[in-house]
KEKE-3310 file (N, C-alpha, C; in steps of 0.2 Angstrom, whole numbers, plus 5000, padded with zeros to 4 digits):
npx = (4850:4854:4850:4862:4873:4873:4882:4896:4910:4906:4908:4917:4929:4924:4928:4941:4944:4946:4936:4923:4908:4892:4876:4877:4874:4869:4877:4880:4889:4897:4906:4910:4906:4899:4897:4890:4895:4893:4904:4911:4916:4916:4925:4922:4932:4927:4922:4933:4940:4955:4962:4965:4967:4978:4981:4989:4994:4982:4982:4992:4986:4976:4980:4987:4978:4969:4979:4981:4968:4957:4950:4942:4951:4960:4956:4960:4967:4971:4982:4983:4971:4963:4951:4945:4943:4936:4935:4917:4910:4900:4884:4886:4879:4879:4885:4874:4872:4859:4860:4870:4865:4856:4858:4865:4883:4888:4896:4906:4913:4917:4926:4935:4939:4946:4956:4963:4968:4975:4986:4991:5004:5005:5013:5009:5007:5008:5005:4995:4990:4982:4985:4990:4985:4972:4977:4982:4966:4962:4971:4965:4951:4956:4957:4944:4927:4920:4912:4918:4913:4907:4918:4927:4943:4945:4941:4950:4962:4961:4960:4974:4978:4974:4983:4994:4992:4991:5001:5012:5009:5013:5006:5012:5013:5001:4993:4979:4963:4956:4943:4933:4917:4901:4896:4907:4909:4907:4895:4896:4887:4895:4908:4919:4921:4931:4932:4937:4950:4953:4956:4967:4982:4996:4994:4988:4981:4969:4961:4955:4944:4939:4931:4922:4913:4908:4903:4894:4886:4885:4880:4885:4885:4886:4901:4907:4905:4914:4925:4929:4928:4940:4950:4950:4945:4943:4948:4961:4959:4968:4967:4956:4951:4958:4951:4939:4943:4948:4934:4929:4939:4939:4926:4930:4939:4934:4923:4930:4931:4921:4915:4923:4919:4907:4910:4914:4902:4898:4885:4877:4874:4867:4879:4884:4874:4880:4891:4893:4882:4893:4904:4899:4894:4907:4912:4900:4905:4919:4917:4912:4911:4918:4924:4937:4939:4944:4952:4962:4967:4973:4983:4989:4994)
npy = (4916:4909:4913:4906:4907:4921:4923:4933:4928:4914:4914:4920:4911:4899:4902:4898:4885:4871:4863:4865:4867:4872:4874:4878:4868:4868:4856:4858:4857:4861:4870:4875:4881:4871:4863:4857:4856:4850:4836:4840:4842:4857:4867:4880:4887:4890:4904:4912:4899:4901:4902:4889:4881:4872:4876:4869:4860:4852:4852:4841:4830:4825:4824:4814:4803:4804:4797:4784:4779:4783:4792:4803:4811:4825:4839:4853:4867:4879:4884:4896:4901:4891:4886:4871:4860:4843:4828:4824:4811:4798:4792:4790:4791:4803:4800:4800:4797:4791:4786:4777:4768:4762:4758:4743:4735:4747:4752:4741:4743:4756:4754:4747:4756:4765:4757:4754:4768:4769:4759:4762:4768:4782:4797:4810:4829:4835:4831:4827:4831:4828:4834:4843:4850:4853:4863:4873:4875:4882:4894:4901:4904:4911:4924:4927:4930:4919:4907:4894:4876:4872:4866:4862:4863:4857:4842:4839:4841:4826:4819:4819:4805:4797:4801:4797:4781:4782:4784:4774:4761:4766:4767:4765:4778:4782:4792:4797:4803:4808:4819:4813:4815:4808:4815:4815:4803:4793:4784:4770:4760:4748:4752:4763:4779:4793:4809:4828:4835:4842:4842:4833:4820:4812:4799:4791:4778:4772:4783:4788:4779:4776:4790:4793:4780:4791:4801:4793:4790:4776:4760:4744:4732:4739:4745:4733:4727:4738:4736:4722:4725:4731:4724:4712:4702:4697:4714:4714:4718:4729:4736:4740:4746:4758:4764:4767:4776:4785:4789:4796:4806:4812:4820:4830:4838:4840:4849:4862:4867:4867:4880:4888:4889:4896:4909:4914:4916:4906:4904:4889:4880:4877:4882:4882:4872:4861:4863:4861:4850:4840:4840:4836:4822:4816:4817:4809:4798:4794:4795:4780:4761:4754:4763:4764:4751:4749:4760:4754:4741:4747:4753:4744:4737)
npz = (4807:4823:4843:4847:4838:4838:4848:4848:4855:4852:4836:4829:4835:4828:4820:4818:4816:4812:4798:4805:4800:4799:4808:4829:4840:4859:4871:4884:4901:4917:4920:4907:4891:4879:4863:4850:4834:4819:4813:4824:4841:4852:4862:4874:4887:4904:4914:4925:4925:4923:4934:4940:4931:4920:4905:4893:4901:4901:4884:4881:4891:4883:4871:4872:4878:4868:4859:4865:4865:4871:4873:4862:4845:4845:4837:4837:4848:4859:4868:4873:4877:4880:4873:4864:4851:4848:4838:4835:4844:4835:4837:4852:4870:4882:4898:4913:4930:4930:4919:4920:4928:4921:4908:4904:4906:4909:4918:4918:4907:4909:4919:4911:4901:4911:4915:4902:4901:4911:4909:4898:4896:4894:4898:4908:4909:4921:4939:4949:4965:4978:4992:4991:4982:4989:4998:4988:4983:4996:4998:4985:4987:5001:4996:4993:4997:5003:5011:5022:5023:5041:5051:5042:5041:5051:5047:5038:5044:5048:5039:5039:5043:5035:5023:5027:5026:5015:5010:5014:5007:4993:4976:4959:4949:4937:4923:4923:4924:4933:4937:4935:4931:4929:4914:4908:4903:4887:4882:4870:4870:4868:4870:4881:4881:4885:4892:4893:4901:4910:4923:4924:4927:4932:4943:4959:4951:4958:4962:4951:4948:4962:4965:4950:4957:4966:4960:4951:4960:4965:4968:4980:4968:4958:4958:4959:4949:4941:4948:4946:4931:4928:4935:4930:4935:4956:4966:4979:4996:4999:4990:4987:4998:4995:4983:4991:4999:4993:4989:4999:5000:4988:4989:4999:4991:4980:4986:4988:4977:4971:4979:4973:4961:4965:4972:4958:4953:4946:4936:4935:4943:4958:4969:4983:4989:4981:4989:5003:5004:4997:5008:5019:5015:5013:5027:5032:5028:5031:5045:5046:5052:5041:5035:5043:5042:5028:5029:5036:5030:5019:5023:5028:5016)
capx = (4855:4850:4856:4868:4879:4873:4887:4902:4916:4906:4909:4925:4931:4921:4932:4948:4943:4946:4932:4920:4904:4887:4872:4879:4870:4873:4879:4880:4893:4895:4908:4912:4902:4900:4896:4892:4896:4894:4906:4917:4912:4920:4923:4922:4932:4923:4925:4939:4944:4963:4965:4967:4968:4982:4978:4994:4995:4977:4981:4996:4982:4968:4981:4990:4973:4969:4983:4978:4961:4952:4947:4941:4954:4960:4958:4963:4969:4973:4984:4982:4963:4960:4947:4946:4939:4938:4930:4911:4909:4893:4881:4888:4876:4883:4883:4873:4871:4853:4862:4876:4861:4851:4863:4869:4887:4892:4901:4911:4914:4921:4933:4939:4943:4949:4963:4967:4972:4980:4991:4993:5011:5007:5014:5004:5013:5005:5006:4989:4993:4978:4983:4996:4977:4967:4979:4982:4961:4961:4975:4962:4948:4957:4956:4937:4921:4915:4914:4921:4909:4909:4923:4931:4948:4945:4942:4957:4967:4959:4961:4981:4979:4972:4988:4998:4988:4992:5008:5011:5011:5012:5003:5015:5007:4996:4990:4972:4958:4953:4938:4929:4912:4897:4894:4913:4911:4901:4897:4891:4884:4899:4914:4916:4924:4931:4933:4936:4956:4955:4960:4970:4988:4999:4991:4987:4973:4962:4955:4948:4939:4932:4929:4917:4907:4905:4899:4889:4882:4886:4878:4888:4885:4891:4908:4911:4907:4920:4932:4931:4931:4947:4957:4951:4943:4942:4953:4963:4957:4973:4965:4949:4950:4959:4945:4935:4947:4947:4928:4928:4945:4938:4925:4935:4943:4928:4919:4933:4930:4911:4917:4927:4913:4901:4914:4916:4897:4896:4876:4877:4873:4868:4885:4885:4871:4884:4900:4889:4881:4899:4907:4892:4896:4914:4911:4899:4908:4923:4914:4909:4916:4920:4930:4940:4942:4947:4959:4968:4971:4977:4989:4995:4997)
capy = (4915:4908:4916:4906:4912:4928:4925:4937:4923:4909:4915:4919:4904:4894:4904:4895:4878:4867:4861:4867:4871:4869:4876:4875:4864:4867:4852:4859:4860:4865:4878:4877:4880:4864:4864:4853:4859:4843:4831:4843:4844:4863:4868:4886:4889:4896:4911:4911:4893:4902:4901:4886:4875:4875:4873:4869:4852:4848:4848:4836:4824:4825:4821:4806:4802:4801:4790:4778:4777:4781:4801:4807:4813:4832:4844:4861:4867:4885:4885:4901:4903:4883:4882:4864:4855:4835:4826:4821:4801:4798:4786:4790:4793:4808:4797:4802:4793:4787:4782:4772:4764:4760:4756:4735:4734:4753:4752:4740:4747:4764:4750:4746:4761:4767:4750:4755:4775:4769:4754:4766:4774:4791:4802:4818:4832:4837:4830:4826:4827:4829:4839:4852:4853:4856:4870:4878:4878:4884:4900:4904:4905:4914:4930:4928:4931:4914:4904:4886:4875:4872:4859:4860:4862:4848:4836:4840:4839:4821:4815:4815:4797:4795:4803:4792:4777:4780:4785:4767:4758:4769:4763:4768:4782:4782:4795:4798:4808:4814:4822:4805:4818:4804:4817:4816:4797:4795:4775:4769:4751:4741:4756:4769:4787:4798:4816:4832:4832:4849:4841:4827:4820:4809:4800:4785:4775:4771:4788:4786:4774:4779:4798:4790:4779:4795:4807:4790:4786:4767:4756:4740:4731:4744:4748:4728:4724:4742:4733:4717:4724:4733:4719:4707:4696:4701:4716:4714:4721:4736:4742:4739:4750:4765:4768:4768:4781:4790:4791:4804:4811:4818:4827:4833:4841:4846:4852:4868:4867:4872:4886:4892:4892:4900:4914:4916:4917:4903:4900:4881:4875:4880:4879:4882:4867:4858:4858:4858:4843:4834:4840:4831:4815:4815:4818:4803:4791:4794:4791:4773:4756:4752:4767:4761:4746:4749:4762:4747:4738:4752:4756:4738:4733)
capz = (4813:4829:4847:4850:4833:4837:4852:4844:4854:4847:4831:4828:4838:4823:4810:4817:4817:4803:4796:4807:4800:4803:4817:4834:4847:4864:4873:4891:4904:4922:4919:4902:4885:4875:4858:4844:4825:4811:4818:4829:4848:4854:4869:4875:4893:4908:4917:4931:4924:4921:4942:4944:4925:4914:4896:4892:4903:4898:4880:4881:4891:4879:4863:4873:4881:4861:4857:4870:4863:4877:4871:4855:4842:4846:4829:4838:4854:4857:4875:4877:4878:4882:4866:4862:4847:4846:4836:4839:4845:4832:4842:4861:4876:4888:4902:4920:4935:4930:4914:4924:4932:4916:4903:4904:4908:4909:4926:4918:4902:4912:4923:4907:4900:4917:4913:4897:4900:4915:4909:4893:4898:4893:4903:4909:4915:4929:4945:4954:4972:4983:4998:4989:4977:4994:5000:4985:4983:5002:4995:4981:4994:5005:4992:4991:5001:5004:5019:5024:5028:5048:5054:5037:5043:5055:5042:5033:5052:5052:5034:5038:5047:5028:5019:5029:5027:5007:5009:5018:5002:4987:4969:4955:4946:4932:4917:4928:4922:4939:4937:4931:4933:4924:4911:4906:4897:4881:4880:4862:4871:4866:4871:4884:4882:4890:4889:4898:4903:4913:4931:4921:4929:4935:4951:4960:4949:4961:4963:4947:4952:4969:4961:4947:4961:4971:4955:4948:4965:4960:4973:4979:4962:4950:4961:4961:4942:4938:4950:4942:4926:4929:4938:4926:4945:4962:4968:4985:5000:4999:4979:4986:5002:4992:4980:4996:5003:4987:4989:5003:4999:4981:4992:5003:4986:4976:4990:4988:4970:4973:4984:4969:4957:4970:4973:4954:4951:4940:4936:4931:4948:4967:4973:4991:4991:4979:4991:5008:5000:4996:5012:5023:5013:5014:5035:5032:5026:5035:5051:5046:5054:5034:5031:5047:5042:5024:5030:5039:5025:5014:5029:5030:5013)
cpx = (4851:4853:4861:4875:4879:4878:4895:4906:4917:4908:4915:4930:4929:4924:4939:4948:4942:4942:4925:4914:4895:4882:4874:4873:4872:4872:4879:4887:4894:4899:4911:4905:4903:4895:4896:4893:4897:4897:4911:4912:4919:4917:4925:4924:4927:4925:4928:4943:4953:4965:4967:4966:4973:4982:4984:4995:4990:4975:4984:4992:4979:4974:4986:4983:4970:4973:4981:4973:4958:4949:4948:4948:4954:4961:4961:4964:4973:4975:4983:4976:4960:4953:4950:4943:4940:4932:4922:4913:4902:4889:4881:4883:4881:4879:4878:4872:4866:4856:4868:4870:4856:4854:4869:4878:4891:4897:4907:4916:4919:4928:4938:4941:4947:4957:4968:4971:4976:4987:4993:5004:5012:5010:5012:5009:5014:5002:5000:4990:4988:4977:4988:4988:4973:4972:4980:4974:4960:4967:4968:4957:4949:4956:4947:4932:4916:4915:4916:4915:4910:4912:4926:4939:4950:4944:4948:4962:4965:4960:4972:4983:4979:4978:4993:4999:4993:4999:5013:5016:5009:5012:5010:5011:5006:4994:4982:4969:4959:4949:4933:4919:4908:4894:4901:4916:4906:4902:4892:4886:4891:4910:4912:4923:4925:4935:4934:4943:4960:4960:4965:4979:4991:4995:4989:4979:4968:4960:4952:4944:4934:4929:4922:4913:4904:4899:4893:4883:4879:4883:4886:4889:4887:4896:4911:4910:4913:4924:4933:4931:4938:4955:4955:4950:4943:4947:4954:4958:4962:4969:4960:4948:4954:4955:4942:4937:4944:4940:4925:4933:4941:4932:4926:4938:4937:4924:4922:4933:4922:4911:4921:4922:4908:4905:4913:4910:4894:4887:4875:4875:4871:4875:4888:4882:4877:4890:4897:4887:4888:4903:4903:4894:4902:4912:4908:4902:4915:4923:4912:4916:4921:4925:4937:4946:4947:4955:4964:4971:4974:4984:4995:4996:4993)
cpy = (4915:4912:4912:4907:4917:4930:4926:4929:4916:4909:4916:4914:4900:4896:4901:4889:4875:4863:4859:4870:4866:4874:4875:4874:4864:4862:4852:4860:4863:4872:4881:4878:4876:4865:4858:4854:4854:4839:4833:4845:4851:4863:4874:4887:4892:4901:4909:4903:4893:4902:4897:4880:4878:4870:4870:4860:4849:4848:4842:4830:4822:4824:4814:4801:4798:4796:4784:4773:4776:4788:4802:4812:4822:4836:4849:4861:4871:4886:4889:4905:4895:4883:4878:4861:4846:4832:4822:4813:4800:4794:4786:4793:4796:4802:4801:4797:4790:4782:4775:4765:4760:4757:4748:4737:4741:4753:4749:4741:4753:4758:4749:4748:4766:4763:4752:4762:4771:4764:4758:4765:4778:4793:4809:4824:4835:4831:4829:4824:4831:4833:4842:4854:4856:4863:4874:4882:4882:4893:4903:4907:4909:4921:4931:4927:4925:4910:4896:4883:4873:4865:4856:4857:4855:4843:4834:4838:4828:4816:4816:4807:4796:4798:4799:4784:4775:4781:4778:4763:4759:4766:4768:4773:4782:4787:4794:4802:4813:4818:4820:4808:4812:4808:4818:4809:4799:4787:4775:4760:4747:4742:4761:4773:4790:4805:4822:4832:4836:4847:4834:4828:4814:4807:4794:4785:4775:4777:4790:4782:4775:4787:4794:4786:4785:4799:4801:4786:4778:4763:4750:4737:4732:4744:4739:4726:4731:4736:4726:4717:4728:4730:4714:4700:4702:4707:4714:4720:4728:4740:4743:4746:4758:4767:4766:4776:4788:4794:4795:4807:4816:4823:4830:4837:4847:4850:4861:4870:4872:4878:4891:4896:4896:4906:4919:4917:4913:4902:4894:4878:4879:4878:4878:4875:4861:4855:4857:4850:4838:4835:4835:4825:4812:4814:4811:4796:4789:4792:4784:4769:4757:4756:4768:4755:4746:4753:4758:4744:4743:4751:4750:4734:4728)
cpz = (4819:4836:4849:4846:4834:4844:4846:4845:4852:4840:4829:4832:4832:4817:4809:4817:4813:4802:4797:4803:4800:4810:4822:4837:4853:4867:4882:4895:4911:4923:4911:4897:4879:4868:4853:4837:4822:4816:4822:4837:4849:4862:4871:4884:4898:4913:4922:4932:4924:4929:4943:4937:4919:4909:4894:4894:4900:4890:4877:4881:4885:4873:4866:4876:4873:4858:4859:4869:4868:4877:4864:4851:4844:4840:4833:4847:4856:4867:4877:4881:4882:4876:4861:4856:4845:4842:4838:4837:4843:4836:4849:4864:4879:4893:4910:4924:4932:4924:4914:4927:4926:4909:4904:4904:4905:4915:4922:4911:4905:4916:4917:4903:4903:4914:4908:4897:4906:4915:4902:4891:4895:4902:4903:4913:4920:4936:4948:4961:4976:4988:4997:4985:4983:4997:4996:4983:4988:4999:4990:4983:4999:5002:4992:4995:5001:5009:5020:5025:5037:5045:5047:5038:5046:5055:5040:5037:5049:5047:5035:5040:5039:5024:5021:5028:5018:5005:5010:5012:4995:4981:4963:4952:4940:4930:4919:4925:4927:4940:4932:4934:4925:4914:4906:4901:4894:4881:4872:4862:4872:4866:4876:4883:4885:4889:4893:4903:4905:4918:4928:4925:4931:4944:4951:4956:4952:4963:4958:4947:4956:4967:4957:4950:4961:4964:4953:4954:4964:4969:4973:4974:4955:4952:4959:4953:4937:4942:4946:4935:4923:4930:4932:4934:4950:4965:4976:4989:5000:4995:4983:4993:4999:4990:4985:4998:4999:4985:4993:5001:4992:4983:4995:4998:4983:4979:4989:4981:4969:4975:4979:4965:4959:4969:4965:4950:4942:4940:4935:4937:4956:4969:4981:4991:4990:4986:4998:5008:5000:5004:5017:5019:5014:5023:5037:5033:5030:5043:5051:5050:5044:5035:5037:5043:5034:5026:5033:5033:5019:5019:5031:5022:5008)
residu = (UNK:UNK:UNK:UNK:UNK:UNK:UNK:UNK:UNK:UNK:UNK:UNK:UNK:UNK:UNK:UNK:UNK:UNK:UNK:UNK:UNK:UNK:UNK:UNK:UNK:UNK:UNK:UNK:UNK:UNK:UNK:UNK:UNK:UNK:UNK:UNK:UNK:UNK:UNK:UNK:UNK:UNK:UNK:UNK:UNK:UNK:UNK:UNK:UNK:UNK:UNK:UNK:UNK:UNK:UNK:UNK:UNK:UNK:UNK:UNK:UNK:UNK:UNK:UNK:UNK:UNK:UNK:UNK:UNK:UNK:UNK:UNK:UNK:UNK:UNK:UNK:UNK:UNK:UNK:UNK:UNK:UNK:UNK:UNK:UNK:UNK:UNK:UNK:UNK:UNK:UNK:UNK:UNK:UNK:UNK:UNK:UNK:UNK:UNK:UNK:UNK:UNK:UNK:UNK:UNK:UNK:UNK:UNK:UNK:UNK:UNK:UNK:UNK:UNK:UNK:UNK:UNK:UNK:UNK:UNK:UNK:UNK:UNK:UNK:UNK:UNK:UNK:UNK:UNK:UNK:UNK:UNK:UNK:UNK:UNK:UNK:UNK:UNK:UNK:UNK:UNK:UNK:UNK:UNK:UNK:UNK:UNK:UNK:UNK:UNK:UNK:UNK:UNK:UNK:UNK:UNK:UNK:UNK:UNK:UNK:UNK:UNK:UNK:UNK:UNK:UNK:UNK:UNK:UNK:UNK:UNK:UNK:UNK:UNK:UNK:UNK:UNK:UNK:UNK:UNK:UNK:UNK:UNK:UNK:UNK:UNK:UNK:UNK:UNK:UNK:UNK:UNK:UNK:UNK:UNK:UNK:UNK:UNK:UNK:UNK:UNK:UNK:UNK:UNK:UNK:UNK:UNK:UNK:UNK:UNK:UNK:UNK:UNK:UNK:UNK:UNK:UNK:UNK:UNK:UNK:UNK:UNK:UNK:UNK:UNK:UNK:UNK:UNK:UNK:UNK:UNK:UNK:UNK:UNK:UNK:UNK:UNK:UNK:UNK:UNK:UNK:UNK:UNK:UNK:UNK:UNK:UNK:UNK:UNK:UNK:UNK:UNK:UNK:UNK:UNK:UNK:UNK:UNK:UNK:UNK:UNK:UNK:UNK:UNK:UNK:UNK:UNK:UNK:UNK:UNK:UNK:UNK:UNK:UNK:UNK:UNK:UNK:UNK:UNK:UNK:UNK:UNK:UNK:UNK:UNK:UNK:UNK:UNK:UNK:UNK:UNK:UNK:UNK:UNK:UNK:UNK:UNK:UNK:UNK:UNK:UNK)
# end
């Protein structure tokens, strides 16, 4: 017995799980524990995850996300704890940025798995709405010992022209990931997966979209063959400046996600660096002519 059987709630976790057996291999994870057993991938919640993920909405996603064929088949799914088991995708690369960069026609492989969960018609049953997400993370925050970054607020003041902008000419909503993090597809070359259907909802597509640029740091090139392999041709100028939009608005989001994690002493990452880091890039980006100019075309249509 290795250490990682010699964990007790790995153990008993692996006794409930149909047809789980086999050595675990740890898989990784920034706030959870991922597991591989035979052909079952497990997932082990992470600490202070019950604040702000409800297991309940993200088992629905993850067995219609399955229907869809765009996520691995769900064996178990214990709402009350969030311990997930689906089955392993044999042959799949965990994607990362380098691998978005190195892997022939993954951007548009992700575009057209993004297509397929979104023109689906599941329905999710939680709601992804942005700036009730940003004040409820600023509520959980306000209970904990950690600091804003400077001119936070004054971001969030500045991004209402951008809530107005999308409010303008709202997209019907779509069965969205939302937290299109690169380590969250599995491509096999010739398909790409997607997995991990924690922040999973209801919500304008294009933020999946602009979310996976931001996390895949896609240059001009990857963003325009996901777009073109999602519209099937060139997207309008309106699609094309919401994933722009949605490319600082999602760190504007996770920036207070980092802040949670920090608070909650997660080990998996520097997280003050982490939302400092995305907070300076959202600021960035937002100052540009471009993100002017897209905001106009959002704003007109």
């Amino acid at each position: 017995m290795n250490a990682m059987t010699d964990d007790p709630e790995l153990l008993s976790t692996l006794a409930a799980i149909p047809g789980a057996s086999g050595t675990p291999e740890r898989l990784g994870g920034l706030t959870n524990r991922v597991y591989r057993i035979g052909d079952t991938c497990l997932r082990l919640p992470g600490k202070g995850t019950e604040e702000y993920i409800d297991r309940r909405n993200e088992a629905v996603a993850a067995r219609e996300a399955a229907r869809a064929g765009v996520s691995p088949e769900v064996i178990h799914m214990d709402d009350a704890t969030g311990v997930m088991a689906t089955r392993f995708i044999e042959g799949a690369v965990t994607m990362s940025p380098e691998s978005f960069r190195a892997r022939p026609g993954s951007p548009g492989r992700a575009g057209a798995a993004f297509r397929k969960l979104h023109t689906s018609g599941a329905v999710f049953p939680f709601r992804f709405e942005l700036f009730a997400m940003i004040d409820d993370y600023l509520s959980i925050l306000a209970t904990k010992d950690v600091a804003l970054p400077d001119g936070y607020h004054d971001v969030v003041a500045e991004a209402g022209a951008v809530r107005e902008a999308l409010a303008a000419h709202p997209l019907p909503l779509a069965p969205c990931h939302c937290d299109p993090l690169c380590e969250n597809f599995l491509d096999t070359g010739a398909r790409m997966w997607i997995v991990d259907w924690e922040y999973s909802g209801m919500n304008d597509p294009m933020w999946d979209l602009g979310d996976l640029s931001v996390e895949g740091g896609f240059d001009a090139d990857q963003d325009e063959e996901m777009l073109m392999a999602y519209f099937g041709g060139a997207p309008g100028a309106a699609d094309r400046g919401r994933m722009v939009i949605y490319k600082a608005m999602c760190d504007l989001l996770w920036t207070l996600w980092g802040l949670i994690q920090l608070a909650n002493e997660n080990p998996a990452d520097d997280f003050r660096a982490y939302a400092d880091g995305r907070f300076a890039r959202c600021r960035a980006l937002m100052a540009t002519a471009d993100f002017g100019r897209h905001l106009d075309a959002v704003r007109h249509g």
